[in-house]
C-alpha positions, 0 to 999 in steps of 0.5 A: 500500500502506498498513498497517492496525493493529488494538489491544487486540484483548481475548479469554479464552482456555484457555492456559497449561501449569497446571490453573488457566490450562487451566479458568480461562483467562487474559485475552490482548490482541492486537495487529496490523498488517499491510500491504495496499491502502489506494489503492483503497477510500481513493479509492472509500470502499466496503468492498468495495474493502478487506480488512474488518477486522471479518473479521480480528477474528473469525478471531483470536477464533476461534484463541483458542476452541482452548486450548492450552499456549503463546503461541507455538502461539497466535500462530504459528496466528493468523499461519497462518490470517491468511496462509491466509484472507486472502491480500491481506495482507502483513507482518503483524505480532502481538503477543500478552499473556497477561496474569497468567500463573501464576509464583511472584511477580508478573508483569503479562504475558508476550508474543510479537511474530512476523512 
């Protein structure tokens, strides 16, 4: 076993609880990792052996097209999906940015990390 990490996973999404944030959208990054054979496709070099990651990076983007009010709700269907779609990962870890959200004064991101 071995873990996989994937950063600055760069998407715009519809989230956030004020008009602005629901039509403008709001820039998020997404990191993750999550553990799964690492042995096999490191021994035989071929895709095929390994959980392609290009495949994880499209079901999150996929999750981020369905606006909502919350990071949490982002984040928590991202994981339900991930744990669905691919079920020989384990331990995954996400953290979420949404980056500017609207407060009264300045705030560069807020964030969630679930496991």
């Amino acid at each position: 076993m071995g873990k996989i990490i994937l950063n600055g996973m760069k998407f715009r999404a519809n989230i956030g609880t004020t008009e602005k944030e629901r039509n403008e959208g709001n820039d998020i990054t997404i990191n993750l990792s999550y553990q799964t054979d690492t042995v096999k496709p490191g021994l035989s070099d071929n895709l095929e052996d390994a959980v392609d990651y290009s495949l994880i990076f499209q079901a999150v983007k996929k999750e981020t097209l369905t606006p909502c009010n919350l990071i949490e709700n982002l984040a928590h269907r991202i994981l339900t999906r991930l744990k669905k779609e691919f079920p020989q990962i384990s331990e995954i870890k996400l953290q979420l940015f949404k980056h500017y959200p609207q407060v009264d004064g300045e705030l560069e991101y807020s964030g969630i990390e679930i496991n």
